[in-house]
C-alpha positions as CSV (number, residue, x, y, z in Angstrom):
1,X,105.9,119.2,106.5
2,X,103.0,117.6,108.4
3,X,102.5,120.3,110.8
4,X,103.2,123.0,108.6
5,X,100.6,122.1,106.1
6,X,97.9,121.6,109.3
7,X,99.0,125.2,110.5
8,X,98.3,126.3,106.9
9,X,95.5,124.5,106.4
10,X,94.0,125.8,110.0
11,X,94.9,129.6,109.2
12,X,93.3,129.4,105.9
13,X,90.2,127.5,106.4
14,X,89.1,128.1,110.1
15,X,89.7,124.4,111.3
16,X,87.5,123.0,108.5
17,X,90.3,121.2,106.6
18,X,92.5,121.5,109.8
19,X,92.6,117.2,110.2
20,X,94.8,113.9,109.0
21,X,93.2,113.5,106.1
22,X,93.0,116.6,104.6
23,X,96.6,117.5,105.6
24,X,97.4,114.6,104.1
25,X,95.2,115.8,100.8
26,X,97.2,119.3,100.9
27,X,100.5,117.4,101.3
28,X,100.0,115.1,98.0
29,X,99.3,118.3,95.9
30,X,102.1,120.7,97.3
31,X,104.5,117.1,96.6
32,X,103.3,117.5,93.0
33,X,103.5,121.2,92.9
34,X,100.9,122.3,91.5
35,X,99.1,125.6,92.6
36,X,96.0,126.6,91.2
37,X,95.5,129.7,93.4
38,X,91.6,129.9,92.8
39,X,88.5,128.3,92.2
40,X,85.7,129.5,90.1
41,X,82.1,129.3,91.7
42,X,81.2,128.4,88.0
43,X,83.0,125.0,87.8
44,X,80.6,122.4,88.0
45,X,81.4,120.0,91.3
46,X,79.4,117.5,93.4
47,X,79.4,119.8,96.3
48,X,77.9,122.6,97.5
49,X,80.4,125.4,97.2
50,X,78.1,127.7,99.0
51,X,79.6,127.7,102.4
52,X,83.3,127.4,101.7
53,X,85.3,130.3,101.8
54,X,87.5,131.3,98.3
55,X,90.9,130.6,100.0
56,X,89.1,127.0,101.1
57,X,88.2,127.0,97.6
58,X,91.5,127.7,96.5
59,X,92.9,124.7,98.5
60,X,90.2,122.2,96.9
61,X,91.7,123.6,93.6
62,X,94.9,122.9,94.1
63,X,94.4,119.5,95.2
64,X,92.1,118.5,92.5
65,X,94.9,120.0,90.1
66,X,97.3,117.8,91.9
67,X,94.7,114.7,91.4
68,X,94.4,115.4,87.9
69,X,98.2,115.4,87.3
70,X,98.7,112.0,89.0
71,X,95.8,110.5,87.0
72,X,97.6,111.8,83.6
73,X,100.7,110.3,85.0
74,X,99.3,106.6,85.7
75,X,97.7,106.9,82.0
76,X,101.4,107.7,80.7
77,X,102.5,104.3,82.5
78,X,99.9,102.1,81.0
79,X,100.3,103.8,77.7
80,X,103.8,102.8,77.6
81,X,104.1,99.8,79.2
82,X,104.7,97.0,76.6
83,X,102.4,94.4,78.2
84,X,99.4,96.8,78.6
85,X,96.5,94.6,76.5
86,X,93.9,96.8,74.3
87,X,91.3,96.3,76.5
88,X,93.4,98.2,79.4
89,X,94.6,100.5,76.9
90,X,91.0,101.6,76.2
91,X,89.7,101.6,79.3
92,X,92.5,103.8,80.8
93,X,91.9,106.9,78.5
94,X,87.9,106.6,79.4
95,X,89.4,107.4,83.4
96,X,88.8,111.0,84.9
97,X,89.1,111.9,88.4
98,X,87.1,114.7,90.5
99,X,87.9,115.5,94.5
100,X,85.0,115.8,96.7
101,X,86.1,116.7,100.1
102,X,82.7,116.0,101.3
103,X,83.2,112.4,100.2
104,X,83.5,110.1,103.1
105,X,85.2,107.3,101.7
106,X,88.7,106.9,99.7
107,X,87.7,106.0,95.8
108,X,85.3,105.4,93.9
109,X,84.5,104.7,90.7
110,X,81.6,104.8,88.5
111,X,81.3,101.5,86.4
112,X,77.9,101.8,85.1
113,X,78.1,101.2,81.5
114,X,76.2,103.5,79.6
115,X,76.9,106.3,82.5
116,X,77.3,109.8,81.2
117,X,79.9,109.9,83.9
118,X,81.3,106.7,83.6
119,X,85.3,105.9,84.7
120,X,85.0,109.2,86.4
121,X,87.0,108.3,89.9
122,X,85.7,110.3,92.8
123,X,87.8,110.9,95.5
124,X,87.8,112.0,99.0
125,X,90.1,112.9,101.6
126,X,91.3,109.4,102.7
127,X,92.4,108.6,99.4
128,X,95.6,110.6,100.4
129,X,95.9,108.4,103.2
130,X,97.8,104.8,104.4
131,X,96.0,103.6,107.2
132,X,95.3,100.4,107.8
133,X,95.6,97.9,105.7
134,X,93.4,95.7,102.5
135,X,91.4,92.9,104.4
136,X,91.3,91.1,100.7
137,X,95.5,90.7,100.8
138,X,97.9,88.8,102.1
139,X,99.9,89.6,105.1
140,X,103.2,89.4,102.6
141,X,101.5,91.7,99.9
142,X,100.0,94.1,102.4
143,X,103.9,94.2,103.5
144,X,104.4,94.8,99.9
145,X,102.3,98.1,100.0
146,X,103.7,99.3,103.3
147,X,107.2,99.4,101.4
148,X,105.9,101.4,98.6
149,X,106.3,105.3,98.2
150,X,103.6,107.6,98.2
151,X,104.0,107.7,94.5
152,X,103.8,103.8,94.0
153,X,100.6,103.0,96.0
154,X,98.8,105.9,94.1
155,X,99.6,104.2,90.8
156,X,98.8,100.8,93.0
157,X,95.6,102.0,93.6
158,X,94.7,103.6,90.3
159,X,95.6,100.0,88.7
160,X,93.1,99.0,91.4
161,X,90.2,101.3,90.3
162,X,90.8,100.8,86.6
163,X,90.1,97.2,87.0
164,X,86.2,98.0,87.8
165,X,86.1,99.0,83.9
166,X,88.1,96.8,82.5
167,X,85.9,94.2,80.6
168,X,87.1,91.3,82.5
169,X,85.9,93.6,85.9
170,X,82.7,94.4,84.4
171,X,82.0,90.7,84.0
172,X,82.7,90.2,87.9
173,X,80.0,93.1,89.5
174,X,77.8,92.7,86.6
175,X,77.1,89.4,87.8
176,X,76.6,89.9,91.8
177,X,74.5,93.6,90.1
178,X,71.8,91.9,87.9
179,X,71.5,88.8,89.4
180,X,68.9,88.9,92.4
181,X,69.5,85.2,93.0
182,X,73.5,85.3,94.4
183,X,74.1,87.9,97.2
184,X,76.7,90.1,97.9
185,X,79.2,89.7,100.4
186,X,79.1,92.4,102.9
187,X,83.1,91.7,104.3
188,X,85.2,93.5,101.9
189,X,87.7,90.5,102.3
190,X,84.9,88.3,100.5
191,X,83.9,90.6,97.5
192,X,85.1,88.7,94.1
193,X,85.6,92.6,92.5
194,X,87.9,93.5,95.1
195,X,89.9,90.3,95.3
196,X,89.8,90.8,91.8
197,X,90.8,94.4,92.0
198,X,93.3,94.5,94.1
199,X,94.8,90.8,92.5
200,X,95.3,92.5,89.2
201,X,96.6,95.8,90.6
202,X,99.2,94.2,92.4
203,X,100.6,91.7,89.6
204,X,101.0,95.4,87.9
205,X,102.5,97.2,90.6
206,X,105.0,94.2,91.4
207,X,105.8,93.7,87.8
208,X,106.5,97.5,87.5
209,X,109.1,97.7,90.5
210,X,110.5,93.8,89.8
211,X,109.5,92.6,93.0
């Protein structure tokens, strides 16, 4: 599938997509099978559209389709999960999701209350990617992830994200945000929102398969 998708991707786009990442991009929304087929120049994105070609276009379609679809699908879980409290329930339907492959990083989320765009998850490339592992997690639940399907960690990590809006989440980076007097840790493995984060999201996840 791998090398199909990066012979497609090559063809298509010149090289430009032609890498891991956005193989691995292509891959999750071919999986889900959506196909968009084109991109209007009108949509409104975070990216220049200028020097991208319309089947490159067409590709960033079809995986923000796919992105969309997945999103809609963790919102379905939370809805009807029994032990989903109000506050998750709320935040959840305030979550939208846009795919910048100009985006450097995996996910991230705007928590900025009182942002026109806030709970809008951006996403880049390596958010279709497993490499590596969470510096803030055990050895035993970073095993835990490994043994998960595609599928599973993208709901793992959507639990993850919704936590930054969650009230309980805002409390956590609101602190270390307005207060100039406590600094931020720099080491990932040492940030309270991501032990946080990632904490909650994997009670959820484990709960969810019974492990």
């Amino acid at each position: 599938m791998a090398a199909i998708l990066g012979g497609t991707v090559s063809e298509l786009t010149g090289g430009k997509f032609a890498n891991g990442a956005a193989t691995a991009a292509l891959s999750a929304a071919v999986s889900s099978g959506v196909r968009a087929g084109q991109f209007s120049r009108e949509v409104s994105t975070e990216f220049d559209t200028t020097n991208y070609s319309e089947e490159e276009l067409a590709l960033i379609s079809d995986i923000q389709k796919s992105a969309e679809k997945n999103l809609e699908q963790f919102k379905e879980i939370i809805r009807n999960d029994p032990n989903s409290m109000l506050d998750m329930l709320n935040a959840v339907e305030g979550m939208s999701i846009v795919y910048d492959p100009t985006y450097e990083g995996a996910g991230i989320i705007d928590h900025t209350v009182g942002s026109k765009t806030f709970g809008r998850l951006k996403i880049g490339n390596a958010w279709f990617e497993r490499n590596g592992r969470l510096v803030e997690v055990s050895v035993g639940d970073q095993a835990y992830l490994n043994s998960l399907s595609s599928h599973e960690y993208e709901m793992f990590k959507f639990r993850h994200e919704l936590r930054y809006i969650e009230p309980l989440g805002l409390k956590i980076t609101r602190l270390y945000e307005t207060n100039p007097h406590i600094a931020i840790p720099t080491d990932r493995a040492k940030q309270p929102w991501e032990i946080d984060a990632s904490g909650e999201a994997l009670k959820w996840s484990k709960k969810r398969n019974q492990r």
